[in-house]
Every structure is written in structure tokens, then in C-alpha cells.
LOLUM-281252 format. One line per field, with one value per atom (N, C-alpha, C): x negated, y negated, z negated; residue number from 0. Coordinates in steps of 0.1 Angstrom, whole numbers, plus 5000, padded with zeros to 4 digits. Each point is the difference from the previous one (the first is absolute). Example, Ala and Ser with C-alpha at 12.3 -4.5 7.8 and 13.67 -1.06 7.14 Angstrom:
! LOLUM-281252
east 4868/5009/4991/5004/4991/5008
north 5057/4988/4988/4989/4989/4989
up 4922/5000/5000/5007/5000/4992
seq 0/0/0/1/1/1
! end
This chain:
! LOLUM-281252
east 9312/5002/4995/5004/4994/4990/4992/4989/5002/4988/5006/4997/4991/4997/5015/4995/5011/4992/5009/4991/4998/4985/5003/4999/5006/5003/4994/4985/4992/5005/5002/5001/4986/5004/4987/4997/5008/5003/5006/5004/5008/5003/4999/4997/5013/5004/5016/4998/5003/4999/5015/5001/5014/4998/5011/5002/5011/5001/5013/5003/5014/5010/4993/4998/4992/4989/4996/4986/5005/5015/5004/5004/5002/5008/5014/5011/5010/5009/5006/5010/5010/5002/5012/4995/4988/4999/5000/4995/5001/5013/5011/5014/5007/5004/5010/5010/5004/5015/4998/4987/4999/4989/4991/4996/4998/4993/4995/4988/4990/4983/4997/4993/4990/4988/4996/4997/4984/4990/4989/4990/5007/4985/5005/5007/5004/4987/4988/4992/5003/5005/5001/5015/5011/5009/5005/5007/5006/5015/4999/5013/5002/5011/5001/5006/5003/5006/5015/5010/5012/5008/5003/5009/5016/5002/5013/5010/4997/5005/4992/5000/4998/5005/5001/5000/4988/4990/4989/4988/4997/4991/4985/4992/4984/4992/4990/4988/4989/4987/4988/4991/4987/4987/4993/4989/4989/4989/4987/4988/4987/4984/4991/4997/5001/4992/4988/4995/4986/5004/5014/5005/4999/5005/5002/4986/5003/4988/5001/4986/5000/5006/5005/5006/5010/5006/5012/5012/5010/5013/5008/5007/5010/5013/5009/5013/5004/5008/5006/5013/5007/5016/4999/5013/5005/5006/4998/5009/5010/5016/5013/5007/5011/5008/5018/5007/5015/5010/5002/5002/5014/5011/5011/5012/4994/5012/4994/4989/4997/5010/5000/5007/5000/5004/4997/4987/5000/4990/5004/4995/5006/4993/5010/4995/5003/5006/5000/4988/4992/4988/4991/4994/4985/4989/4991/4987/4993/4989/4993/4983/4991/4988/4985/4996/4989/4986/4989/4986/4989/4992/4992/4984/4990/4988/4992/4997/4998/5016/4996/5011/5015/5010/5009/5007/5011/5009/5005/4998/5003/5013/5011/5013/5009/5010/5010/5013/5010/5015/4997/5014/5002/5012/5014/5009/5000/5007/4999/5014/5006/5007/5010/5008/5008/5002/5002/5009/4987/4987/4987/4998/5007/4995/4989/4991/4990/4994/4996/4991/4984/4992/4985/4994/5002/4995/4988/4992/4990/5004/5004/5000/4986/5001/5011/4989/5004/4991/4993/4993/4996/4991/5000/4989/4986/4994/4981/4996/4985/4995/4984/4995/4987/4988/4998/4982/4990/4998/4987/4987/4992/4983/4994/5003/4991/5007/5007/5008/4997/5009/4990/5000/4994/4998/5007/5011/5008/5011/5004/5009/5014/5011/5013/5005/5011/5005/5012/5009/5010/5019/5006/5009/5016/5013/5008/5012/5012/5015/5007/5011/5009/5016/5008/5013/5012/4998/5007/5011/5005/5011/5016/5011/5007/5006/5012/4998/4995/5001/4998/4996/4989/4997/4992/5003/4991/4995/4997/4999/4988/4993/4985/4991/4993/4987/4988/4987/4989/4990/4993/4994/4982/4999/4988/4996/4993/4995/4991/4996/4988/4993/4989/4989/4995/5003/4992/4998/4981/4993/5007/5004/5003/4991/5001/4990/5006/4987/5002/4995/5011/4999/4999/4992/4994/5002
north 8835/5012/5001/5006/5007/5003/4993/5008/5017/5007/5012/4999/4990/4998/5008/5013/5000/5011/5007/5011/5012/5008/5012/5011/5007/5017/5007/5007/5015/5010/5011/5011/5008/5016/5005/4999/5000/5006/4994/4990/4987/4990/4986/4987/4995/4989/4998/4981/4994/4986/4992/4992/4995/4984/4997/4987/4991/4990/4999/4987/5001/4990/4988/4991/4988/4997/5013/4999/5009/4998/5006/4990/5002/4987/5008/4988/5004/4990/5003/4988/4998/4989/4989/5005/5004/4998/4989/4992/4986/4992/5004/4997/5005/4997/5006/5003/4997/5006/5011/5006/5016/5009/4992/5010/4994/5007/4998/5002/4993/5008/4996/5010/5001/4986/5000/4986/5006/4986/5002/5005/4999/5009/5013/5010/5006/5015/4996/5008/5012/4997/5009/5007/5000/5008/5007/5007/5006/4996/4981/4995/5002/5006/5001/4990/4992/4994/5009/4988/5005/4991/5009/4992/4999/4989/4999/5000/4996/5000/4996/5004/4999/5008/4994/5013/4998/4998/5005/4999/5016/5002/5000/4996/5000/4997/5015/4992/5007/4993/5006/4998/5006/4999/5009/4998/5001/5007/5000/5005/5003/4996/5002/5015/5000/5016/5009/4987/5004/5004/5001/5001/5013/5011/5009/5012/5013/5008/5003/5001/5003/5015/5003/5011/5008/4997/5002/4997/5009/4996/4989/4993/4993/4999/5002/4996/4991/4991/4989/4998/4993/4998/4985/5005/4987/5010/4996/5002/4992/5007/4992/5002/4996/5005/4988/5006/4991/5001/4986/4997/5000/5004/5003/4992/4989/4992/4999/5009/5000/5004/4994/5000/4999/5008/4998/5009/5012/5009/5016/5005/5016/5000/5011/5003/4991/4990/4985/4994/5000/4989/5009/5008/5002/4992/5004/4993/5010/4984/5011/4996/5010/4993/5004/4989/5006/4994/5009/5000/4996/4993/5002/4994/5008/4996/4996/4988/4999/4999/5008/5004/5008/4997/5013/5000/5001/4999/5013/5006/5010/5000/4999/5003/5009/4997/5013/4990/5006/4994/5007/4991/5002/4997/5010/4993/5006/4983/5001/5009/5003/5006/4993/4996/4983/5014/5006/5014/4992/4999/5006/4984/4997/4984/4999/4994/4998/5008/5009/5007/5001/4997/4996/5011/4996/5009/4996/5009/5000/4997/4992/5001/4998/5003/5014/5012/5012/5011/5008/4993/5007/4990/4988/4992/5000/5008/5001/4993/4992/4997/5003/4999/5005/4991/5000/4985/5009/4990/5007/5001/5010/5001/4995/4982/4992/4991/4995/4987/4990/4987/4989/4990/4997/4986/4990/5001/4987/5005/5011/5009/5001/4999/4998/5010/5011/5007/4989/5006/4991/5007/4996/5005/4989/5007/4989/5012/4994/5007/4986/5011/4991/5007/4990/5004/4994/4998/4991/5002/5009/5008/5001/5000/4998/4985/4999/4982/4999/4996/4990/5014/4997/5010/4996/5012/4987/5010/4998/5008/5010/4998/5006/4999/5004/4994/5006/4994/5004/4998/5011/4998/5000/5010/4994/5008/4998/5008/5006/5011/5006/5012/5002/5004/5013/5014/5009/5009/5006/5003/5024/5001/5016/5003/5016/5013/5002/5005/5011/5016/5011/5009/5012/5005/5008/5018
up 3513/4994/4986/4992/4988/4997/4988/5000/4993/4999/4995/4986/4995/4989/4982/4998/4993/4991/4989/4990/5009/4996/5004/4988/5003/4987/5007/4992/5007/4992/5008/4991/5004/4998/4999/5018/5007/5016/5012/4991/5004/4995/5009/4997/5008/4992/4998/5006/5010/4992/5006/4990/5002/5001/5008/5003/4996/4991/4993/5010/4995/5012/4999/4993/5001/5013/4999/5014/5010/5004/5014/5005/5012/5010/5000/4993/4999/5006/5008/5008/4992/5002/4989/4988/4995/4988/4988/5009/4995/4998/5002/4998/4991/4991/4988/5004/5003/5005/5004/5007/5008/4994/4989/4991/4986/4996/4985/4996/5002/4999/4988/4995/4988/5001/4987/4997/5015/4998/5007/4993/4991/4989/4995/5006/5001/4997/4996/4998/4991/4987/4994/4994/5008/5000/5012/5005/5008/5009/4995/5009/5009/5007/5015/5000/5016/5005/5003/5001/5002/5011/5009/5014/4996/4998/4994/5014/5011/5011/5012/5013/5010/5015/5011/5010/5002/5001/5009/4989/4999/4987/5009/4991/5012/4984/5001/4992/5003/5002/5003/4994/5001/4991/5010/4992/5009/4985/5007/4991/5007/4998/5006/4998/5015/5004/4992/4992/4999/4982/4996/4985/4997/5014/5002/5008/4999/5000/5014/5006/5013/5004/5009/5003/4988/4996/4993/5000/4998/5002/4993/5000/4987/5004/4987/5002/4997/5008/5002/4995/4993/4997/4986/4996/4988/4992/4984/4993/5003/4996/5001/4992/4994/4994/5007/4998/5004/4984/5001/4985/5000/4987/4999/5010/5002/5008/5018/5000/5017/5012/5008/5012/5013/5014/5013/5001/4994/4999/5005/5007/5008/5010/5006/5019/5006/5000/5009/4998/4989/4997/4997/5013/4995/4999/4990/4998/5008/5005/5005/4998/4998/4991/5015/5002/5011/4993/5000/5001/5010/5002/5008/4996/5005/5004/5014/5001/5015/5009/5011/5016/4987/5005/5000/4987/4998/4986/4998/4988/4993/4996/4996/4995/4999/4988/4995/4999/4999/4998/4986/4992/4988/5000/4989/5001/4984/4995/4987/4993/4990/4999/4987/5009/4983/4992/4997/4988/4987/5008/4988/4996/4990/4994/4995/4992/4989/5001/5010/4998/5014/4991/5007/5010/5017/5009/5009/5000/5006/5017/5012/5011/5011/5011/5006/4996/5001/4989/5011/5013/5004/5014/4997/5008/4997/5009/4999/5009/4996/5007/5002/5008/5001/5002/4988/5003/5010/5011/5006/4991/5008/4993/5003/5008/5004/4996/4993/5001/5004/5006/5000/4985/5007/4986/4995/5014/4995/5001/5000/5004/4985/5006/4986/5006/4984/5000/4995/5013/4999/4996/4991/5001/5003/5004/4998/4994/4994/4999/5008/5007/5008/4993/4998/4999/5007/5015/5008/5004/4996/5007/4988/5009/4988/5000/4986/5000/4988/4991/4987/4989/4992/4991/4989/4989/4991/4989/4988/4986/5007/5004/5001/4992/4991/4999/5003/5001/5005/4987/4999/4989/5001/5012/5005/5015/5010/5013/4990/5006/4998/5010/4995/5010/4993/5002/4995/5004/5000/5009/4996/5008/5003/5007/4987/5002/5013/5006/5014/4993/5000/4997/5013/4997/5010/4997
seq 0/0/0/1/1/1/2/2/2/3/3/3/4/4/4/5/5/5/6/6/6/7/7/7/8/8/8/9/9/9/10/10/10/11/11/11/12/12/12/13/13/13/14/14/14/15/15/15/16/16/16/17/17/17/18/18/18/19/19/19/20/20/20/21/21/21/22/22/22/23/23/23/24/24/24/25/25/25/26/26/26/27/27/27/28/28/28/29/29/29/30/30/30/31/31/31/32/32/32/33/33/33/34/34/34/35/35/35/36/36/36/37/37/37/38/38/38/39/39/39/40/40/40/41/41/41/42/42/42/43/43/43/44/44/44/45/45/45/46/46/46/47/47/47/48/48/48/49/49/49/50/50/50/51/51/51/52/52/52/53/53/53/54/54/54/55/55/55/56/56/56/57/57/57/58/58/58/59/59/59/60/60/60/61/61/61/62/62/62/63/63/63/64/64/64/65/65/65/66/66/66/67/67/67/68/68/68/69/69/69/70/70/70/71/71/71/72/72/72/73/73/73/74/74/74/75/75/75/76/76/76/77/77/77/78/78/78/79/79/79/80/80/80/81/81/81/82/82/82/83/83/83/84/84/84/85/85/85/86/86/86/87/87/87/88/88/88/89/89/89/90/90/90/91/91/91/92/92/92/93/93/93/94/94/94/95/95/95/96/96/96/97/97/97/98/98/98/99/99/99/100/100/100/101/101/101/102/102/102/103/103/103/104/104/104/105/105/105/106/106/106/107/107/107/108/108/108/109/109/109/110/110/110/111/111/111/112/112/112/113/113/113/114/114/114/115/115/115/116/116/116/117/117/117/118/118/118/119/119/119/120/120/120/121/121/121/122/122/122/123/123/123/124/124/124/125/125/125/126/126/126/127/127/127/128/128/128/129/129/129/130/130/130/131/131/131/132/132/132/133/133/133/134/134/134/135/135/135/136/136/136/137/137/137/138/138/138/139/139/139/140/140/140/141/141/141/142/142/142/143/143/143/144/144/144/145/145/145/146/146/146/147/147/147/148/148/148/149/149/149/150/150/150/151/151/151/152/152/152/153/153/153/154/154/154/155/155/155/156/156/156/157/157/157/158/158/158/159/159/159/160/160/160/161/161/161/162/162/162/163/163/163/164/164/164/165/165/165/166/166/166/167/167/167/168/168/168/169/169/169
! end
């Protein structure tokens, strides 16, 4: 799995951290023909990876427990965007993105929408998870996207997972 090793953005109230495609476990990524990844030193720009084709989309990452604050919420997803010549994308091919700490997977369906090309989305806009107030020590916050469904699809890109910790408003 991925380390979570990636930048994080504080604001005044919220702490942002992102994980760029290089340090996700991305299936067939290592094959040209089915994507296109950003160099490995990928440190200082914003390259996403781009799935030029596949049917069976799978990427995961991970992150130590101990990155994140004890008893606080965070949201879970990927930036995406689907590039002008994307394909095999709608209500036949949901993504679907699950969370977990410990026991038990968290997850949301996602269906992307081909109309919206080039433009950068936050997915899915509503997975939380919950750090315990004991964590353990060896303990990973683990995330995956799945896109299995469907046949052949492509023109995705991923620009990075990310992790950020939401106010509880009371």
C-alpha cells in the first residue's frame, strides 16, 4: 500500500493533506498502454496521472493513524477531472470510493458525469471518517476507488487522494 507520505495545507481550522498519484497503489499503472504517470519526482508540481484505458480501475493508499488527530473527523476522496477525449463513463460505471480505520469500510458510489470535461472534482463529497480517541499505534487509515463495472473506459485523471480533517459544528 501507499505510504501517506504527501504535502499538507493548514488553514486557520483546517488541515488539508494530499497524496499524489506516485504514492498510491495504482493497478496497471506500471503499463503504458493503460496509464500515464507523472515522473517519480513528482514533488513539486501537480501532475496527475492519467488512465488512458482500462476495464478494471483499482487504486489505493493508505496513511499512519498517528498523521491524524485523535478523535476527529476527516474527509476522504480524490481529486478527478475526465479529459476531452474520456470514455465508458455514466450510470453504467460507477466509482465507488471506501474508507476505513480498523474493522468495517466506509463507502459512497460516485457517478461521474462525461457532459463535464477538464474540469477538477473533488470525489465523493461526502465520505467521513472518524479517528478514535485512542488510536492504536500501528493502526492505517486506509482508502481504495474502485471502477469495475462497465467495459473499457479511460480519459480520467487523478490528481491526488486526499485527507481533510472536518469541523463538527454544533
Amino acid at each position: 500500500m501507499a505510504s501517506g507520505s504527501g504535502s499538507t495545507t493548514q488553514n486557520a481550522e483546517v488541515e488539508r493533506k494530499e497524496i499524489k498519484p506516485e504514492k498510491l497503489q495504482i493497478v496497471w499503472s506500471n503499463d503504458s498502454r493503460f496509464w500515464r504517470m507523472p515522473p517519480a519526482d513528482n514533488t513539486e508540481s501537480n501532475l496527475p496521472a492519467e488512465l488512458l484505458q482500462v476495464r478494471w480501475l483499482e487504486i489505493k493508499g493508505s496513511t499512519d493513524i498517528r498523521t491524524l488527530k485523535p478523535g476527529k473527523k476527516y474527509k476522504i476522496g480524490f481529486r478527478v477531472s475526465l479529459t476531452s477525449d474520456a470514455f465508458g463513463w455514466g450510470a453504467d460505471c460507477p466509482i465507488l470510493i471506501y474508507a476505513n480505520i480498523g474493522n468495517g469500510w466506509n463507502g459512497r458510489r460516485v457517478i461521474l458525469d462525461p457532459t463535464k470535461r477538464n474540469e477538477e472534482l473533488d470525489i465523493p463529497k461526502n465520505l467521513i471518517i472518524d479517528v478514535p480517541s485512542n488510536p492504536s499505534s500501528d493502526g492505517k487509515l486506509q482508502f481504495q476507488l474502485y471502477g469495475i463495472w462497465g467495459g473499457w473506459k479511460g480519459g480520467l485523471k487523478i490528481y491526488h487522494a486526499f485527507i481533510t480533517e472536518v469541523e463538527v459544528k454544533q
